[in-house]
C-alpha positions as CSV (number, residue, x, y, z in Angstrom):
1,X,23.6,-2.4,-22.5
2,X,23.8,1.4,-22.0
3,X,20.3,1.8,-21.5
4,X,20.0,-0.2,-18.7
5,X,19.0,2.1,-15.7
6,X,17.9,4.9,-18.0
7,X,15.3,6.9,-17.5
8,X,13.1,9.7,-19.2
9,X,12.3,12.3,-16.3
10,X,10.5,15.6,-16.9
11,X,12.3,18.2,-14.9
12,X,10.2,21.0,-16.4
13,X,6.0,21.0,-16.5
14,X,5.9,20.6,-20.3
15,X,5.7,23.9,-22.6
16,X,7.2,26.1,-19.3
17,X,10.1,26.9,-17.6
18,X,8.6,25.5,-13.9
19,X,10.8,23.1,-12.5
20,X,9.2,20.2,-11.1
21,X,10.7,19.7,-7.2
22,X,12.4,16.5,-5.9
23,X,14.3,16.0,-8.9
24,X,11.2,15.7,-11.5
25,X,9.0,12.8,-12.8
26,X,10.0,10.0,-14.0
27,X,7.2,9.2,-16.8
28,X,8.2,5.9,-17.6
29,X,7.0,4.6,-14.3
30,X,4.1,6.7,-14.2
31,X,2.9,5.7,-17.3
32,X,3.7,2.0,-16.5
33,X,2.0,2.5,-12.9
34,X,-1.8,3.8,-14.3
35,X,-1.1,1.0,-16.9
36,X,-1.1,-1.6,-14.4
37,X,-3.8,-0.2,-12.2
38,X,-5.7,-0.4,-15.1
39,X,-4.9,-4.0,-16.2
40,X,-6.0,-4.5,-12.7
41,X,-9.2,-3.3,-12.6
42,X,-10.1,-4.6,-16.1
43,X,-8.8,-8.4,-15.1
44,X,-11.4,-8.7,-11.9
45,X,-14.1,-6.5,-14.0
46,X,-13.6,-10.0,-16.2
47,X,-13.1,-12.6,-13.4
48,X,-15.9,-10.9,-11.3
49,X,-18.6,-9.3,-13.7
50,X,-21.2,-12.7,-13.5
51,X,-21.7,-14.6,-10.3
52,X,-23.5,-17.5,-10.6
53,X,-23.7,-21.0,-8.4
54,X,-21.7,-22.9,-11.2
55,X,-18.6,-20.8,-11.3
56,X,-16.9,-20.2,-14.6
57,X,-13.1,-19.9,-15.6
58,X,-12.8,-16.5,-14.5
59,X,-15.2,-16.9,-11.4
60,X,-13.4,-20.0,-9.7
61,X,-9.8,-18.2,-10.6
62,X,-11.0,-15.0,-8.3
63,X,-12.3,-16.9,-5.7
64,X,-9.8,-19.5,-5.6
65,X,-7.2,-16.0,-4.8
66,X,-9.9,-14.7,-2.4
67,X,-10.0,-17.8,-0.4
68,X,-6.6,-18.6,-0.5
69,X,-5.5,-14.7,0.9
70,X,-8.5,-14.7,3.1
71,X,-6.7,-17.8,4.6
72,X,-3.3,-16.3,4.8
73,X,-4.3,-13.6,6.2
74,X,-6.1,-15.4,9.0
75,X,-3.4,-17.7,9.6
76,X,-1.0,-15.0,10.0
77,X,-2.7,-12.3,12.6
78,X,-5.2,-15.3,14.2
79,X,-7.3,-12.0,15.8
80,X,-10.4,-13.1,17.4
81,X,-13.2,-12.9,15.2
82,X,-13.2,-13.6,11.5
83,X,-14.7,-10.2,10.9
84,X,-10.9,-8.6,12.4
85,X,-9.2,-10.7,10.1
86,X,-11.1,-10.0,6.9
87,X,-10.9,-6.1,7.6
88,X,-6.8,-6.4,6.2
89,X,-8.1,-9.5,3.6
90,X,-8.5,-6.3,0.8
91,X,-5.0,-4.7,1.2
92,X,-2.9,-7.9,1.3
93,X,-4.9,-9.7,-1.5
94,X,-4.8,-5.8,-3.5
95,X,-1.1,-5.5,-2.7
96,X,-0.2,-8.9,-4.3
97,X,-2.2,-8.6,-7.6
98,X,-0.5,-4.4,-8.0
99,X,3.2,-5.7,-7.1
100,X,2.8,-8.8,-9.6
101,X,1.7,-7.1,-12.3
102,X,3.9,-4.4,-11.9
103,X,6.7,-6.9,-11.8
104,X,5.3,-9.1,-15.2
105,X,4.0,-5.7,-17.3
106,X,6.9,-5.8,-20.1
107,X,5.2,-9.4,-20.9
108,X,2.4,-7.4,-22.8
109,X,3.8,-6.6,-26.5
110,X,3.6,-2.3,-26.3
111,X,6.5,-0.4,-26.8
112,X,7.9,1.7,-23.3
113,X,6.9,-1.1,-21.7
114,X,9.3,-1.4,-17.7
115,X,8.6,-2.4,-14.6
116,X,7.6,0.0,-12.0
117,X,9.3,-1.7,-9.5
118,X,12.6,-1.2,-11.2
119,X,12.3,2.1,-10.2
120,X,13.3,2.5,-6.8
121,X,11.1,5.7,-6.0
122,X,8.1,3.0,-6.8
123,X,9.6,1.0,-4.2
124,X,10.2,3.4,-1.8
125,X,7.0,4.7,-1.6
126,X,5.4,1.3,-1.9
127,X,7.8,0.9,1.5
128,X,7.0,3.5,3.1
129,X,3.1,3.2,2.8
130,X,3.5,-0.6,4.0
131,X,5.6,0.4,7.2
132,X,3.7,3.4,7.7
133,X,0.3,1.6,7.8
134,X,2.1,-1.1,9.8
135,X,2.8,1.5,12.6
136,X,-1.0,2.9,12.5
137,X,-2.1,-0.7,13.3
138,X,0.2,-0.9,16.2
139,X,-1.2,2.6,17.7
140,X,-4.4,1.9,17.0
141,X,-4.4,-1.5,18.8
142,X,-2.3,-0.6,21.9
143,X,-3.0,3.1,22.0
144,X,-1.0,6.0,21.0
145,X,0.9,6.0,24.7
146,X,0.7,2.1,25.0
147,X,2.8,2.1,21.7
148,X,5.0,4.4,22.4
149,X,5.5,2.6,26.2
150,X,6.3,-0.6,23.8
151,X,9.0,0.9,21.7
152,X,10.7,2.1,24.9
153,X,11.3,-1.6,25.7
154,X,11.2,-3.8,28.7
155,X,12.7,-1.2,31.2
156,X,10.1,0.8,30.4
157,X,7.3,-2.0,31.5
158,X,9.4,-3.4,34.3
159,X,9.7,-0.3,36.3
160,X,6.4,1.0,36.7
161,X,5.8,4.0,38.0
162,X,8.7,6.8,37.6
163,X,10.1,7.2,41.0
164,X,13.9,7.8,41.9
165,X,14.5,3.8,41.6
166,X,13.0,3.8,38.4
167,X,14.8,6.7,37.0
168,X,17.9,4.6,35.3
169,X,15.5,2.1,33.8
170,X,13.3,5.0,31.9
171,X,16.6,6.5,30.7
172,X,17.4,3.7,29.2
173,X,14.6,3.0,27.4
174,X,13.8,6.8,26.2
175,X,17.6,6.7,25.2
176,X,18.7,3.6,23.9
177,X,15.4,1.1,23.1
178,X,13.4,4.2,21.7
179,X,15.7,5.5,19.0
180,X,16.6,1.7,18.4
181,X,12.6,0.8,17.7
182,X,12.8,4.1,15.5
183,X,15.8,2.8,13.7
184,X,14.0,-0.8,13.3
185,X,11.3,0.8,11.4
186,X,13.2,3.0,9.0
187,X,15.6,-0.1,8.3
188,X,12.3,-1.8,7.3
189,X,11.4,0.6,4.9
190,X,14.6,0.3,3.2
191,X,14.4,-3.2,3.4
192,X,11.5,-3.9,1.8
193,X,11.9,-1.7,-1.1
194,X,15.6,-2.5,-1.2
195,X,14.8,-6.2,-1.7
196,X,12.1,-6.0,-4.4
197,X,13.7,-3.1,-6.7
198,X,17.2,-5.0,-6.2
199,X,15.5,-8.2,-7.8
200,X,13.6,-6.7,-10.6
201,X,16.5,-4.9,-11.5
202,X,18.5,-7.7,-11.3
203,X,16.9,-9.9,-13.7
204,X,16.2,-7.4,-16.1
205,X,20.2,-6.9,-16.4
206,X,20.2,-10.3,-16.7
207,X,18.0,-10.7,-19.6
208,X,19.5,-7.8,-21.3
209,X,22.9,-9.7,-20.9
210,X,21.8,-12.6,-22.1
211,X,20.0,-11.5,-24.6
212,X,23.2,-9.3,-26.0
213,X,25.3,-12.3,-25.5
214,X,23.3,-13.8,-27.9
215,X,23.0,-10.7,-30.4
216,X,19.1,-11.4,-29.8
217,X,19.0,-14.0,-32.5
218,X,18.1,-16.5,-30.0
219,X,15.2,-15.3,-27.8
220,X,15.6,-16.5,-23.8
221,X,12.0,-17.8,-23.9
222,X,13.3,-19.5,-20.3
223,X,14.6,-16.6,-18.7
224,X,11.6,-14.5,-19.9
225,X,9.3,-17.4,-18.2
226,X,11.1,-17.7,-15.5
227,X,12.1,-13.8,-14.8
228,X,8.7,-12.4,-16.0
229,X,6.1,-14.9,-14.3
230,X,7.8,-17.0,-11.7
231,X,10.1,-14.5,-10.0
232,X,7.7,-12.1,-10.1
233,X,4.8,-13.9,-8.6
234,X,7.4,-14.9,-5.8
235,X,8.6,-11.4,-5.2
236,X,5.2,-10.5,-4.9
237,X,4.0,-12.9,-2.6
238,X,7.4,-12.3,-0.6
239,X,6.3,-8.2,-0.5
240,X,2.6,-9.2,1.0
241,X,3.9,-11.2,3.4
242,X,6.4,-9.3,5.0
243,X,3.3,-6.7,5.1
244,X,1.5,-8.6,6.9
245,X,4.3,-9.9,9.3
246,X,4.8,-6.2,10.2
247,X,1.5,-5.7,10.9
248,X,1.1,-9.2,13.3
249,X,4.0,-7.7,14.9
250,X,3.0,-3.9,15.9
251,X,-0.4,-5.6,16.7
252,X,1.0,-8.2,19.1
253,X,0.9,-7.7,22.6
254,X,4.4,-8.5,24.3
């Protein structure tokens, strides 16, 4: 129980007295991270090494998830040419295969084994490339001043030109819908991350509870099956979606 929310950080670059800025590195979650990128790459290396017109087991699994996020995806932005679409296909479908594993890693028998996501610094930055990326699709489709017209809100758009009449109505947008679209965004970076670290964290107190509660001699095998493959799969597929809802909605025209 007293190691829950431990962490081993490096404050110091190893063998010298430099100190390592931002607090240091946790490298735990480091570790854990190029782990998982490289359970990645090795999984679709398998699925994806041998094409052939009668699909095998690891064939029909990769393109059963390519066609099913390529379908998602153009449900969800419904831009006009399939080729539009498909151009954010790689980063939703990439985004749901890193956060899942990341979330199910301590299911592979290695010792040091933790989530990365129950680190919030993981989270964050996972947050804060999402919103940011979100916010280059808006000022790439509407322009960088018809974006910045758009966060201003309605006032802004209603009164044209700036003339003497209009004057109130572009105050009030520069002062009150501007900081409030700048507010919006930073509350959806916390919100993101917020919501996936609070869950993994959450269920990996749980199982540690449980699992002391029961001084380990029965194993949860239900909690681990539902914590380690259902929850995380759902918190995954939660996190790609709200990525691509954030981009549907800086790309939208109002």
């Amino acid at each position: 129980m007293e190691e829950i929310g431990q962490r081993i950080v490096w404050h110091y670059v190893p063998f010298t007295d430099i100190s390592i800025p931002l607090g240091g590195i946790n490298i735990l979650t480091v570790g854990n991270t190029v782990l998982v990128m490289f359970v990645l790459w090795a999984l679709l290396w398998l699925g994806a090494r041998k094409f052939a017109w009668v699909p095998g087991r690891g064939q029909l699994v990769v393109e059963t998830y390519v066609g099913a996020f390529d379908t998602m995806v153009s449900d969800t932005l419904q831009l006009h040419t399939t080729k539009e679409n498909r151009h954010f296909f790689p980063l939703i479908a990439a985004l749901f295969a890193f956060v899942l594993l990341c979330n199910g890693i301590p299911l592979l028998p290695l010792p040091h084994i933790e989530e990365p996501t129950s680190d919030l610094n993981c989270t964050l930055a996972l947050g804060m490339m999402v919103v940011s990326y979100s916010l280059y699709c808006g000022f790439k489709t509407h322009g960088i001043r018809g974006k910045l017209a758009e966060m201003c809100g309605p006032f802004w758009h209603h009164e044209g030109r700036f003339t003497m009449a209009a004057l109130p109505g572009k105050l009030i947008g520069l002062g009150f819908f501007f900081p409030l679209s700048v507010v919006e965004n930073l509350s959806r970076v916390l919100s993101i991350s917020c919501r996936l670290f609070g869950n993994i964290t959450g269920a990996a107190i749980i199982m540690t509870v449980v699992t002391s509660l029961t001084f380990c001699v029965v194993v949860p095998l239900g909690l681990d099956a539902f914590f380690l493959v259902f929850e995380s799969a759902v918190q995954a597929f939660v996190f790609s979606m709200l990525t691509l809802i954030y981009i549907a909605t800086n790309m939208e025209h109002e």
